[in-house]
N, C-alpha and C positions, 0 to 999 in steps of 0.2 A: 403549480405556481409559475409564471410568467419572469422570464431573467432575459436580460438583455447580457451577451457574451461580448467583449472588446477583446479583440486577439491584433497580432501584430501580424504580419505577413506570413513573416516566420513561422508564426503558431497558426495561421489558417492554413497552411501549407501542410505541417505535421497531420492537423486534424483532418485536413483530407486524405494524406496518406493511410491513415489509419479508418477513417469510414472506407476510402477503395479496397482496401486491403479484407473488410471484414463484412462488408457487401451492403452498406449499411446506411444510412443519412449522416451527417456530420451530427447533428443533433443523436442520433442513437450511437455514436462512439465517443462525444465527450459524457451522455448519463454514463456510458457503459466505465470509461477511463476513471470517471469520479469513485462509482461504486467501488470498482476494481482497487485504486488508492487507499477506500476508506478499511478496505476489507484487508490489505498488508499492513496498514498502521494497526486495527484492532487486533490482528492475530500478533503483529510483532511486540503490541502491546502485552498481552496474553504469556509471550514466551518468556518476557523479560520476567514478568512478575514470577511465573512458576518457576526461572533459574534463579532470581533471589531468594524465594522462598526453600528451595534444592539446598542452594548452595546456605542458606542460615542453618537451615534443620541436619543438615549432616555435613557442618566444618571442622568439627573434630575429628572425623572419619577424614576429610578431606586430606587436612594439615598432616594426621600420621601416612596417608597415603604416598605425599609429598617428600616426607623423608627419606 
């Protein structure tokens, strides 16, 4: 699919740092940045839920721990 990117200076500057740096098109270092974002949000998503879930299923264990 076809997207038009508006970047500021600023941010065409970065994204070239980063295409130079990773030897790449500007265009294959913001897909790559994108993916890369979506993949720390899903995992950090992931973590949170299994330490809620941790921390429900053994808070009694926890709390005598704590004293």
């Amino acid at each position: 699919m076809a997207m038009t990117l508006r970047l500021t200076d600023e941010q065409d500057r970065a994204l070239e740092l980063l295409a130079e740096a990773d030897g790449v098109s500007k265009q294959e270092a913001a897909t790559r940045a994108i993916v890369a974002a979506a993949a720390r949000r899903t995992k950090d998503a992931r973590v949170r839920e299994l330490s809620d879930a941790g921390r429900e299923r053994y808070a009694a264990l926890l709390d005598r721990l704590a004293q």
